[in-house]
C-alpha positions in Angstrom: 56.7 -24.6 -21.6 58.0 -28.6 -21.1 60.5 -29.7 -23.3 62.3 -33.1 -23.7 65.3 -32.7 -21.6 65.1 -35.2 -18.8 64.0 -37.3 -21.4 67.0 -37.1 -23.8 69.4 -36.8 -20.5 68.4 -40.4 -20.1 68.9 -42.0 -23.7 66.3 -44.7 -23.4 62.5 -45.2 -23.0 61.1 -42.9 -21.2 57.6 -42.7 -20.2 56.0 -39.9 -18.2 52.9 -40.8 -16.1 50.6 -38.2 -15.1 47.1 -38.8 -12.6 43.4 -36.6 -12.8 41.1 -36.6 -10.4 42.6 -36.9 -6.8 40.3 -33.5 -6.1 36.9 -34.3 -7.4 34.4 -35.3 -5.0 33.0 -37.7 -7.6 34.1 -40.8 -10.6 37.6 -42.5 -10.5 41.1 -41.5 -10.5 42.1 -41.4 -14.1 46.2 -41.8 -15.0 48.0 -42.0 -18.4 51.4 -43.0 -19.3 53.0 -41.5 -22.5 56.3 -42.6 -24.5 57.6 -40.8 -27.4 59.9 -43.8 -29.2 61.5 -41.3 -31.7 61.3 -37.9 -30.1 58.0 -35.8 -29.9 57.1 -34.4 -33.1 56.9 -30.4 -33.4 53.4 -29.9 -33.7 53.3 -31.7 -29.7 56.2 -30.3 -29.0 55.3 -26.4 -29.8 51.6 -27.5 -28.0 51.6 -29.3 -24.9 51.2 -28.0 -21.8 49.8 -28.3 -18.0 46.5 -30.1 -19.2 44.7 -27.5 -16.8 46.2 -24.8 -18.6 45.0 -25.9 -21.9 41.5 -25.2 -23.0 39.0 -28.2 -24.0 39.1 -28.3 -27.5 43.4 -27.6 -27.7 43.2 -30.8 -24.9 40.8 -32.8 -27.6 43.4 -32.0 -30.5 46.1 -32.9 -29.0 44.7 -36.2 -27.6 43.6 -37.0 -31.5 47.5 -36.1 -32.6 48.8 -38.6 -29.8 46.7 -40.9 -30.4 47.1 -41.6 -34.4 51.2 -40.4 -34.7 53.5 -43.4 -35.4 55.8 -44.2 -32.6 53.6 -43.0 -29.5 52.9 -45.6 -27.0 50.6 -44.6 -24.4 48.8 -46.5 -21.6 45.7 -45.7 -19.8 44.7 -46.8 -15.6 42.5 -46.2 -13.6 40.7 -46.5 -10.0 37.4 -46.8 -9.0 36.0 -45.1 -6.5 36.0 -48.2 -4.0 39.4 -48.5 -4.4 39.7 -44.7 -3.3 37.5 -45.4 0.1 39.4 -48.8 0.1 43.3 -47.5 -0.2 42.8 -43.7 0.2 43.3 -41.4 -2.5 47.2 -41.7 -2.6 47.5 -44.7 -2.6 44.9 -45.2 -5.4 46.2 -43.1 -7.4 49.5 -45.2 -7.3 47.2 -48.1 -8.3 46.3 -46.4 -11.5 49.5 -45.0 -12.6 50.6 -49.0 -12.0 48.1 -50.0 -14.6 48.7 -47.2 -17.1 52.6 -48.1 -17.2 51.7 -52.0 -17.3 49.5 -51.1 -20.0 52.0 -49.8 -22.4 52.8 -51.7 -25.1 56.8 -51.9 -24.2 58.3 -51.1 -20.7 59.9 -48.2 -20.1 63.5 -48.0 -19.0 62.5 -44.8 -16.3 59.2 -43.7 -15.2 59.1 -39.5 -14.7 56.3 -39.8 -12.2 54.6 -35.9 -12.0 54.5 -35.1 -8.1 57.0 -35.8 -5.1 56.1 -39.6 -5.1 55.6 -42.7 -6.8 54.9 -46.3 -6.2 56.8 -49.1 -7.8 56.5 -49.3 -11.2 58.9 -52.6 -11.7 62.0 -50.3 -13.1 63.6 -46.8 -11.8 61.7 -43.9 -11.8 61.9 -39.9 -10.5 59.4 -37.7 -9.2 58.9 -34.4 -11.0 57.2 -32.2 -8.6 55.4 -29.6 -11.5 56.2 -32.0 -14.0 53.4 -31.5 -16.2 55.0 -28.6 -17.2 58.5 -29.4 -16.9 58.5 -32.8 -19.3 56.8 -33.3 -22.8 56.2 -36.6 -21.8 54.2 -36.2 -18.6 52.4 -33.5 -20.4 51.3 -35.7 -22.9 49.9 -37.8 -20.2 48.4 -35.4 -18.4 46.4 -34.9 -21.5 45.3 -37.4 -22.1 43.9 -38.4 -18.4 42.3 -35.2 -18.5 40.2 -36.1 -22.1 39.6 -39.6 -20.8 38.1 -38.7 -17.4 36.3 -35.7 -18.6 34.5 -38.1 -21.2 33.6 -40.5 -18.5 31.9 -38.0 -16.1 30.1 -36.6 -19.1 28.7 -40.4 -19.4 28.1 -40.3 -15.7 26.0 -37.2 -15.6 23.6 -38.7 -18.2 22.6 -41.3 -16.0 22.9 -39.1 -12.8 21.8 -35.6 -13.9 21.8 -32.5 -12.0 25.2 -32.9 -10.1 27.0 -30.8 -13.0 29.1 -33.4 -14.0 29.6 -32.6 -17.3 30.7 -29.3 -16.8 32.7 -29.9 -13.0 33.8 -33.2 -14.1 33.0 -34.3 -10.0 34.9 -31.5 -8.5 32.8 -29.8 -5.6 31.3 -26.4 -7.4 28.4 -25.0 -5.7 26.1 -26.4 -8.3 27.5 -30.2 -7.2 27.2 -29.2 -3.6 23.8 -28.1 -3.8 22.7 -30.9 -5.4 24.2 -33.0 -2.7 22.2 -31.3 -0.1 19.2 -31.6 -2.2 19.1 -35.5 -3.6 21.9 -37.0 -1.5 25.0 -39.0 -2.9 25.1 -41.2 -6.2 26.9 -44.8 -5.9 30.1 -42.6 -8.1 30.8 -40.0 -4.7 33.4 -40.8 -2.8 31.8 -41.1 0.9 34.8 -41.5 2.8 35.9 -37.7 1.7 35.7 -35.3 4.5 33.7 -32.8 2.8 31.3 -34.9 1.3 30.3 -36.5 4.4 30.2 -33.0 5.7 27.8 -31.7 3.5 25.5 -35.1 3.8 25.4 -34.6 7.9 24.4 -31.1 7.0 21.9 -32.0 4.5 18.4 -33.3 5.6 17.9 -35.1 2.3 17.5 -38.6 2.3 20.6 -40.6 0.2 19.8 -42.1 -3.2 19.4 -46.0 -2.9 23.0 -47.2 -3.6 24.1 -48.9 -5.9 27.1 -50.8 -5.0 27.2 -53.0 -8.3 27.6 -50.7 -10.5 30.4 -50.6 -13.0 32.5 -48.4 -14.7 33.6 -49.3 -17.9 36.5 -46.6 -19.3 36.4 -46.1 -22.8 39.3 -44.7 -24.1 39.0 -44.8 -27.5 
């Protein structure tokens, strides 16, 4: 289980920053940034966890407990699936960890970036590679870019139905594949990934019309 530990080593404000969605072939690269200003209460503390090892409704609770507790700053970023084409996945998902830390109400003293690299965030920061379950903070953030993206695919699919988004949230289950052989891709796929463009040359299916001004508006509330 995380606990708090690089957090207290440091003494200051510490926010951890945590990305969804580098895998899916579909929607935005999601990224939160968390900071506990008094220490993380016990009922957090004894709860979080990996986001992907916590079931949907534990992930919803916990996102409701972060998001009304006194003395929990969090941030949300994101980027769209043109900046994914436009920068590459990496590099986009820099882009929205950027925004979710400028996005917190005070700056942070050290970033505790999950993974084994980060961009510049403006003030230190250290990589965490695991850290979603190493540090309460980047757990908490993982959390609650895992609600926030699932949420907006689930607004996705209603508008483009039979890709499964509600249930895959974008990743490539056979039931998203198939339909991308079947109807072709939606103006949220990300065309410059490898296997999408795989499945559309093996896919005999015209492409929906695209829809290139289309835009995402993320509701985190």
């Amino acid at each position: 289980m995380p606990d708090y530990a690089l957090e207290n080593a440091h003494g200051g404000r510490v926010a951890g920053v945590d990305e969804v969605g580098r895998g899916p072939l579909a929607g935005p690269v999601v990224a939160a940034a968390v900071m506990f200003l008094s220490g993380v209460p016990g009922v957090l503390a004894d709860r979080l966890d990996d986001s992907k090892k916590l079931k949907p409704a534990v992930r919803q609770q916990l996102y409701d407990v972060l998001h009304t507790t006194p003395g929990i700053l969090i941030g949300v970023g994101a980027a769209s699936v043109s900046e994914i084409e436009r920068y590459n996945i990496l590099r986009a998902s820099w882009v929205a960890m950027q925004r979710a830390v400028g996005r917190l109400p005070q700056s942070p003293e050290l970033v505790l970036v999950d993974g084994n690299a980060a961009p510049d965030f403006g003030c230190p920061a250290r990589c965490v590679v695991g850290g979603d379950a190493i540090s309460l903070s980047i757990s908490a953030a993982s959390v609650v870019a895992k609600v926030i993206r699932d949420r907006l695919m689930t607004r996705l699919a209603q508008r483009w139905p039979g890709y499964g988004w509600e249930r895959n949230a974008g990743y490539g289950t056979p039931i998203h594949r198939a339909a991308l052989m079947a109807d072709g891709i939606s103006p949220h796929h990300r065309a410059a990934f490898g296997t999408v463009r795989r499945i559309m040359q093996a896919s005999v299916s015209p492409s929906l019309p695209p829809e290139r001004g289309a835009a995402i508006m993320l509701n985190n509330s």
